[in-house]
C-alpha positions as CSV (number, residue, x, y, z in Angstrom):
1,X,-7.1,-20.7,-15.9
2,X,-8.5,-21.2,-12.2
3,X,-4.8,-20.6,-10.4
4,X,-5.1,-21.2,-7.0
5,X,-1.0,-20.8,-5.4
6,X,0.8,-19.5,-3.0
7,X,1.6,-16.4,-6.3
8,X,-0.7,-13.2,-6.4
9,X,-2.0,-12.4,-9.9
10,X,0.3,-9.6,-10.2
11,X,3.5,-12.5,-10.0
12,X,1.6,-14.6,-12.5
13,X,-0.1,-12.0,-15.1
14,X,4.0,-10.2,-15.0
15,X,5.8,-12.6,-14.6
16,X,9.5,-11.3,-13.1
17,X,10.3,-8.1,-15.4
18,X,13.6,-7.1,-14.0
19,X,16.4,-9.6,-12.6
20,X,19.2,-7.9,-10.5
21,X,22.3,-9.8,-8.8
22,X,23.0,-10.6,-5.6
23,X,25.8,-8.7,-3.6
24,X,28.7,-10.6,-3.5
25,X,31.7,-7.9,-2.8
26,X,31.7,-5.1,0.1
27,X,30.8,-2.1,-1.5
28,X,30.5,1.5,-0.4
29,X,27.6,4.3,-1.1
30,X,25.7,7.1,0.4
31,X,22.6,5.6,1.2
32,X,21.0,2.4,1.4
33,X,17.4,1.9,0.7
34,X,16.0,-1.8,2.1
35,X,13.0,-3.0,0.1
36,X,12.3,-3.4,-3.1
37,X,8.9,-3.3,-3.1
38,X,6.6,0.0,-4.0
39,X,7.9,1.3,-1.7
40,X,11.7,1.4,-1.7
41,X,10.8,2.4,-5.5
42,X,9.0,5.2,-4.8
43,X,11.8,7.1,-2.2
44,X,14.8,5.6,-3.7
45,X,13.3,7.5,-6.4
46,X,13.3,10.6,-4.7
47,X,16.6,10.1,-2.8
48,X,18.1,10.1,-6.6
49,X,16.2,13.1,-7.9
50,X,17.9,14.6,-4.6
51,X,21.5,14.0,-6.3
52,X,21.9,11.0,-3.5
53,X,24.0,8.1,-4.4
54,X,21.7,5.2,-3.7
55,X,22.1,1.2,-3.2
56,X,18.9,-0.6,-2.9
57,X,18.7,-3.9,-1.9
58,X,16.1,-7.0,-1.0
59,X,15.9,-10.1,0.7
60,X,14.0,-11.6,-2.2
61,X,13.3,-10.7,-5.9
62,X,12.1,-7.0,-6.7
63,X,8.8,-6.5,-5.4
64,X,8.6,-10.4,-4.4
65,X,6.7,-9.3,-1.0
66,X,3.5,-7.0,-0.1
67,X,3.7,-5.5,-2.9
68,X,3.0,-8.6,-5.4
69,X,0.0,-9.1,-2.8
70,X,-1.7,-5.6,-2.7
71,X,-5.2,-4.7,-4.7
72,X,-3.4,-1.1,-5.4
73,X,-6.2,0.5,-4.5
74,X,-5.0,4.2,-4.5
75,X,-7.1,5.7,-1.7
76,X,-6.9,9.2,0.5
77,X,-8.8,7.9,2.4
78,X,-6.9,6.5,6.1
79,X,-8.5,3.1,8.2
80,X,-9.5,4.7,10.8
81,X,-12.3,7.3,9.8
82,X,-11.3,10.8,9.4
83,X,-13.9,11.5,12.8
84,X,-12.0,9.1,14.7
85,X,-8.6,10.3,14.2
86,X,-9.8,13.8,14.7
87,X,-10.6,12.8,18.5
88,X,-7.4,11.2,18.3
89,X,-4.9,13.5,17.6
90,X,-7.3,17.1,16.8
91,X,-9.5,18.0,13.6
92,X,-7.2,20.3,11.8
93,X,-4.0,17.8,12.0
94,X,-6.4,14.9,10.8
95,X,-7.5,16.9,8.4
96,X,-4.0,17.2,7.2
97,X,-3.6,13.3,6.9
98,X,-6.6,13.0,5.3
99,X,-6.1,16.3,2.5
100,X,-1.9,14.5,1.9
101,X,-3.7,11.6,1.0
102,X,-5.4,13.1,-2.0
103,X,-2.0,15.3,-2.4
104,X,-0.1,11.8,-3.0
105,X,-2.7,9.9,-5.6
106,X,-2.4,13.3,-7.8
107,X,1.8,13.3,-7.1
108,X,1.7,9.8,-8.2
109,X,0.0,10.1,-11.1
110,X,2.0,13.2,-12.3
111,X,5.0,10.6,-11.3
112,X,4.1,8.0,-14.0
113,X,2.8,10.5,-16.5
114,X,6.0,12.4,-16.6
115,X,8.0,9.3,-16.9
116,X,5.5,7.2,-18.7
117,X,5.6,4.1,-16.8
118,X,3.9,1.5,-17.9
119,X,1.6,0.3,-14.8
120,X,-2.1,0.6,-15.8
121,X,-2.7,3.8,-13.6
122,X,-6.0,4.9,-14.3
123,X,-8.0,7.8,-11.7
124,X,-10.9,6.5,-10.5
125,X,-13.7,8.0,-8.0
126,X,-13.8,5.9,-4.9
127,X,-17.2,4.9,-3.3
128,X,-17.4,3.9,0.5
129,X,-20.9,2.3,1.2
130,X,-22.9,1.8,4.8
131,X,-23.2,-1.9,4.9
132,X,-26.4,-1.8,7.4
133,X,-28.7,0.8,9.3
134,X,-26.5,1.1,12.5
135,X,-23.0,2.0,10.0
136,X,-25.2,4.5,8.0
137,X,-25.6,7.0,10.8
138,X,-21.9,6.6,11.2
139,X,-21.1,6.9,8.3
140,X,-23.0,10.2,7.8
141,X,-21.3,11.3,10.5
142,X,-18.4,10.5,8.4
143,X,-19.3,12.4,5.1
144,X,-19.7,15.7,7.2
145,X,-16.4,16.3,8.4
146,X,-15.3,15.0,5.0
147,X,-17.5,17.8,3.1
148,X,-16.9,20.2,6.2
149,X,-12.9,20.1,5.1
150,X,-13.8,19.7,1.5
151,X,-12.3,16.6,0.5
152,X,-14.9,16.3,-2.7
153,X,-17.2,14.3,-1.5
154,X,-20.9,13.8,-2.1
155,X,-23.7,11.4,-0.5
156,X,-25.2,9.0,-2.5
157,X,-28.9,7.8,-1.6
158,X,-29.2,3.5,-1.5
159,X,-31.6,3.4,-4.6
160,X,-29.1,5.5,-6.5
161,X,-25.9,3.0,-5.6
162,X,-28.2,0.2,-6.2
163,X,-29.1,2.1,-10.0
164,X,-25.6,3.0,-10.6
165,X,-23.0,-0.1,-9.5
166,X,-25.8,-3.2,-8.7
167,X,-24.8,-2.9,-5.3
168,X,-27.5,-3.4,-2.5
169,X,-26.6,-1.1,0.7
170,X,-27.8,1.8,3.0
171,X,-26.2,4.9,1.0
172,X,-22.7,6.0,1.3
173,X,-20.1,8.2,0.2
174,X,-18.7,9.0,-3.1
175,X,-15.2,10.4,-3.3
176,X,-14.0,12.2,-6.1
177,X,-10.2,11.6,-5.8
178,X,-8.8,7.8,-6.6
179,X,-7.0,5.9,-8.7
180,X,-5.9,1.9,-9.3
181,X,-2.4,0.5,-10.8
182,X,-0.8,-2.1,-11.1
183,X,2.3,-1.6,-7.9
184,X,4.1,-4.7,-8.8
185,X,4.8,-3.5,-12.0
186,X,5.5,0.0,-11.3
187,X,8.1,-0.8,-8.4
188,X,10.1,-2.4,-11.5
189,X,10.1,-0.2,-14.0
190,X,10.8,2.9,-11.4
191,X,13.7,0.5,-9.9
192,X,14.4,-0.1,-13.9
193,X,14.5,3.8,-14.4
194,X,16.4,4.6,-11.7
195,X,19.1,1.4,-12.2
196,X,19.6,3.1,-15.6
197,X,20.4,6.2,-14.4
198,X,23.1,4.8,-12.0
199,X,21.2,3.1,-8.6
200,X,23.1,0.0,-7.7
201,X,20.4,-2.8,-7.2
202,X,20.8,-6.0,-5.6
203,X,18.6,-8.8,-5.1
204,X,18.6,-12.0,-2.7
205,X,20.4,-9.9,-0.2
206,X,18.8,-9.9,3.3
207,X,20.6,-7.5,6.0
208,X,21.6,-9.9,8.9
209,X,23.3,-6.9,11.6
210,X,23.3,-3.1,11.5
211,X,26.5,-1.1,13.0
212,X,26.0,2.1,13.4
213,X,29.6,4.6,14.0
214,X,30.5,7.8,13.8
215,X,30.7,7.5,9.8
216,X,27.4,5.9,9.3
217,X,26.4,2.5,9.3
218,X,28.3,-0.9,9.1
219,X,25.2,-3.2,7.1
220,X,26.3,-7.0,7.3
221,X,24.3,-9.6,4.8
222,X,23.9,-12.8,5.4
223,X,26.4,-14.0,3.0
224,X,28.9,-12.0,5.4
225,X,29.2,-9.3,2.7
226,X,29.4,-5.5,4.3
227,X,27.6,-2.3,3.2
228,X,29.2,1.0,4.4
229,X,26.7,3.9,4.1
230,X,25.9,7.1,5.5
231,X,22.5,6.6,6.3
232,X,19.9,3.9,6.2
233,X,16.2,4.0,5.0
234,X,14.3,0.9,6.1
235,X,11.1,0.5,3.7
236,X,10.8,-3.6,4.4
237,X,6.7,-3.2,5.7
238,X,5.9,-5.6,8.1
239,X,9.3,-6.9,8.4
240,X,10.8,-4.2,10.6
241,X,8.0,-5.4,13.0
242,X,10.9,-8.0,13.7
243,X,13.6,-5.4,14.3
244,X,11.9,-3.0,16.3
245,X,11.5,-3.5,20.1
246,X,8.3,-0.9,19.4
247,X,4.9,-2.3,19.1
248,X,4.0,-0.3,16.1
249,X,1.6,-2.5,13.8
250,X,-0.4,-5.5,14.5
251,X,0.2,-8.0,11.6
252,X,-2.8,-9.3,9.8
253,X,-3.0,-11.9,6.8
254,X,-5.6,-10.5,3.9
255,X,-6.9,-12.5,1.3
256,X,-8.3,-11.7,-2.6
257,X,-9.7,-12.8,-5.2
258,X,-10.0,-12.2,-9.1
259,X,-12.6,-13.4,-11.5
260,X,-11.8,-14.2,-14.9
261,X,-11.7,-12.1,-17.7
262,X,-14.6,-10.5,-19.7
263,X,-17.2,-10.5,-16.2
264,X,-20.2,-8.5,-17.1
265,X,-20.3,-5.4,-14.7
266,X,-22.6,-2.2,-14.5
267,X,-20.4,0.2,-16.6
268,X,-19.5,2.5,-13.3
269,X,-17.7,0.0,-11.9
270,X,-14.5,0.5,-14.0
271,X,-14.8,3.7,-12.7
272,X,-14.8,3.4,-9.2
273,X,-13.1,2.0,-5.8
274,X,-15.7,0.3,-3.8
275,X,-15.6,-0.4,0.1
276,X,-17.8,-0.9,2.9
277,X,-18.4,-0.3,6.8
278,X,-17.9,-3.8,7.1
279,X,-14.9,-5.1,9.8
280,X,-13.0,-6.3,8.2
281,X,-13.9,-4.0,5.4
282,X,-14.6,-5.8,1.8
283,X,-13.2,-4.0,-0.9
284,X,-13.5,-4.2,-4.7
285,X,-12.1,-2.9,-8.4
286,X,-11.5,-3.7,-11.9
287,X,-8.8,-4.5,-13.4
288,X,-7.0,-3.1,-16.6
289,X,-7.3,-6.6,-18.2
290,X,-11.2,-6.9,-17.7
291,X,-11.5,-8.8,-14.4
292,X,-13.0,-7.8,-11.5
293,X,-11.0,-8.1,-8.0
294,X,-12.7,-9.2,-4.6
295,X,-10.4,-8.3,-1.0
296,X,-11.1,-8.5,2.7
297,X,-11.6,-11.3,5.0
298,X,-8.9,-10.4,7.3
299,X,-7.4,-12.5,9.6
300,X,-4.3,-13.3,12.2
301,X,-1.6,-14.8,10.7
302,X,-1.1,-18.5,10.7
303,X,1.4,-21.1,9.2
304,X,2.1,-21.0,5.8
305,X,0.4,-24.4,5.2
306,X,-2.8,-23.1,7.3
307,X,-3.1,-20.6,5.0
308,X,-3.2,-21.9,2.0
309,X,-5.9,-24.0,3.0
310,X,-8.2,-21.3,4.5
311,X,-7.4,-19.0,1.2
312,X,-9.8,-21.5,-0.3
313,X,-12.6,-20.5,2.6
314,X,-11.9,-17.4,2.7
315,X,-12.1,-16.7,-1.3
316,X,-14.9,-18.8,-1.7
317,X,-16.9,-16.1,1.6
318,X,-15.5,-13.4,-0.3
319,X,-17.1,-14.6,-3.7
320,X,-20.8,-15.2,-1.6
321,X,-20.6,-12.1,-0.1
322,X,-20.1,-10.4,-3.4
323,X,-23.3,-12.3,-5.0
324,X,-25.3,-11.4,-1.3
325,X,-24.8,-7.2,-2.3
326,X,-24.7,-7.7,-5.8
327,X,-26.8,-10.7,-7.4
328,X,-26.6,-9.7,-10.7
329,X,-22.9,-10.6,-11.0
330,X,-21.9,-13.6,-12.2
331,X,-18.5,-14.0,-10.2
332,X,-16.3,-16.9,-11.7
333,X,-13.0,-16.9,-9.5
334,X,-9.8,-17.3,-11.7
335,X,-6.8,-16.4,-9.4
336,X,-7.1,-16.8,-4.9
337,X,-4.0,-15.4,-3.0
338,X,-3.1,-13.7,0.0
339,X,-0.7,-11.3,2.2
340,X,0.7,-10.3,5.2
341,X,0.4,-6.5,6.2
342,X,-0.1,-4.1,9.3
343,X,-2.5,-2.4,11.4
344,X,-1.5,0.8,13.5
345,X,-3.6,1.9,16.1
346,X,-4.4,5.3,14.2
347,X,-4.4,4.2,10.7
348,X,-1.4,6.3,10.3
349,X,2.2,5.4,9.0
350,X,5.9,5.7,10.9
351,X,7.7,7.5,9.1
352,X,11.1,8.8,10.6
353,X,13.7,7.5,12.7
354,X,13.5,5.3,15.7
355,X,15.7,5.8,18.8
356,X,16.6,2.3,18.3
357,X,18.8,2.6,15.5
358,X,21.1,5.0,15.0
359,X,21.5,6.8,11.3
360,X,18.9,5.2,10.0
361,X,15.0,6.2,9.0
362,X,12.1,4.0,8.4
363,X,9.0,4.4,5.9
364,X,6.7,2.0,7.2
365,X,3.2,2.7,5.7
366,X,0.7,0.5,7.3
367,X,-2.6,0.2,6.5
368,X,-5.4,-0.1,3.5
369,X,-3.8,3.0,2.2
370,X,0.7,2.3,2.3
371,X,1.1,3.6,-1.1
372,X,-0.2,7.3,-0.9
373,X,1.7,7.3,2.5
374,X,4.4,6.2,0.6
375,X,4.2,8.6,-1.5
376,X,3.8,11.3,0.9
377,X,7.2,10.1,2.3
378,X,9.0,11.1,-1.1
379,X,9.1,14.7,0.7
380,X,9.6,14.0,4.1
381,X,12.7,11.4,3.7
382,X,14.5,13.8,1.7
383,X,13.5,16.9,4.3
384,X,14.6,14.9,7.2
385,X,17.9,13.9,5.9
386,X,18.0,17.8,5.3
387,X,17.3,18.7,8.7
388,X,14.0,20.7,7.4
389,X,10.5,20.5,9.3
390,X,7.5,18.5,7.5
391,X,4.0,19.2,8.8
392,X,3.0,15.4,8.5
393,X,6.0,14.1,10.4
394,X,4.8,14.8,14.4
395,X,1.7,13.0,13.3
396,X,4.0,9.9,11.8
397,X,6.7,9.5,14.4
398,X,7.9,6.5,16.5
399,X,6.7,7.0,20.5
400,X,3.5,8.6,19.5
């Protein structure tokens, strides 16, 4: 097949499951969820198993944006390493971050179990590997406070990653706790589930001005259409980098690619998450359909038109880098494609509300790792709106 678009592979293997109008009346509800990606799924989800009446809407088709782009690599597992953040904001309450992490791929999976969603979830163990002498002692650094807080981890010698997966490296660290899906099409069928069940959805609908009152909150579209609400939870990604006067993420443009079907891997592979020391990290997994997918190569972002062309380069580095670690791979790319997403200064989310917009709440999870912290937000949200305490949300707030 060989695809080479602007489309992820998620887009093209799918196509568009679920179709939902755009708003073309002034309506009124509770609360408004913006984003229709995996994450406006995931706590619109929870806002209706709170007894909420939700409207969620999005500037483009359901899951159209980040989440059509990302390698849904389920991971607890935070971009900066669990010793950094510990000097950064104390052992025990990175520890915390790191333990919700693992909390959130098991929630998750109890999530699509329970309401049997089709979305290829399948729990994997998750392998993070030194990629030279000078990130090994780091890295063993690493695995220590990881074991120290017991996080099910083990240390894996070079010769036995090289016997297991094929992969030539200086040792690393093999996580118990991990999993791979396919987002794209479990942001549908939850926002399927939950549409059934009475959660007004609306497509093509971008927010152009947010009043807030003493009601609530005044939400105008760009067709001139008005949305009155109690509160609003913002999960648009990288977007609300545009709304927010708060440098909170730096935006970075990631590229992937997948080989065509039936590739001949060592058998452990389908079992496991595989990333490396590297910066920008490379990162790798199956697929449910028998492919094997390549990620990394991070860059700044650029014009649409620039990026298309350096997809190409940077697909075709990812694909040599993958036969320089592990030669006995015959790699044959099938799908290249690439997307936008952020970079906090601690690896960790903002979740909560900002001072610069009144009644509202954002769920902005940044990093390698936005869907567990996504999940994770499926309690706070609905605490917060409460009034209640959540132990992660000092460590998530805007002004940190």
């Amino acid at each position: 097949m060989r695809l080479r678009t602007f489309e992820s592979f998620w887009i093209i293997k799918n196509g568009l499951v679920h179709s939902y109008p755009s708003l073309q009346q002034n309506i009124r509800t509770e609360l408004v969820v913006v984003g229709g990606g995996i994450t406006g799924a995931l706590i619109s989800h929870a806002l209706m198993e709170a007894g909420y009446k939700v409207t969620l809407i999005d500037r483009r088709d359901i899951a159209g944006g980040s989440t059509s782009a990302t390698t849904s690599m389920l991971q607890y597992e935070i971009d900066v390493p669990l010793h950094e953040l510990a000097e950064k904001i104390g052992e025990a309450a990175a520890a915390l971050c790191y333990r919700a992490g693992i909390d959130a791929i098991r929630q998750l999976e109890h999530l699509v179990q329970t309401l049997q969603l089709d979305c290829g979830f399948k729990r994997k163990q998750s392998l993070y590997y030194a990629h030279s002498v000078a990130a090994e002692k780091k890295l063993k650094k690493e695995f220590a406070i990881r074991k120290k807080y017991r996080l099910g981890v083990r240390w894996m010698e070079a010769s036995a990653i090289w016997k297991k997966y094929g992969i030539q490296c200086k040792g690393g660290v093999l996580s118990e706790t991990a999993a791979s899906m396919d987002a794209y099409l479990l942001a549908h069928a939850l926002i399927q589930y939950n549409h059934q069940r009475g959660m007004r959805v609306f497509d093509q609908t971008a927010i152009s001005k947010h009043h807030a009152n003493q009601k609530g909150v005044q939400l105008i579209t760009s067709d001139r259409y008005t949305i009155e609400c109690k509160k609003v939870i913002y999960c648009n990604g990288f977007e609300a980098t545009e709304m927010l006067k708060e440098k909170i993420a730096d935006l970075i443009y990631t590229y992937a690619t997948v080989s065509e079907q039936g590739i001949s891997l060592k058998k452990a592979l389908d079992d496991t998450l595989i990333w490396n020391t590297s910066d920008p990290y490379l990162y790798m997994r199956t697929t449910a359909d028998g492919r094997f997918l390549i990620g990394g190569e991070d860059d700044s972002l650029k014009t649409p038109e620039v990026q298309q062309v350096l997809k190409e380069k940077k697909c075709q580095t990812l694909a040599k880098k993958l036969k320089a670690i592990m030669p006995d791979v015959s790699f044959t790319a099938d799908f290249n494609w690439g997307g936008v997403f952020g970079s906090t200064r601690d690896g960790l989310p903002y979740i909560g509300p900002s001072p610069e917009y009144e009644h509202a709440l954002f769920v902005l999870g940044f990093g390698g790792n936005g869907i567990t912290f996504s999940v994770q937000a499926m309690d706070i949200i609905p605490a917060m709106l409460k009034k209640q305490d959540h132990p992660l949300a000092p460590y998530y707030r805007f002004g940190r």
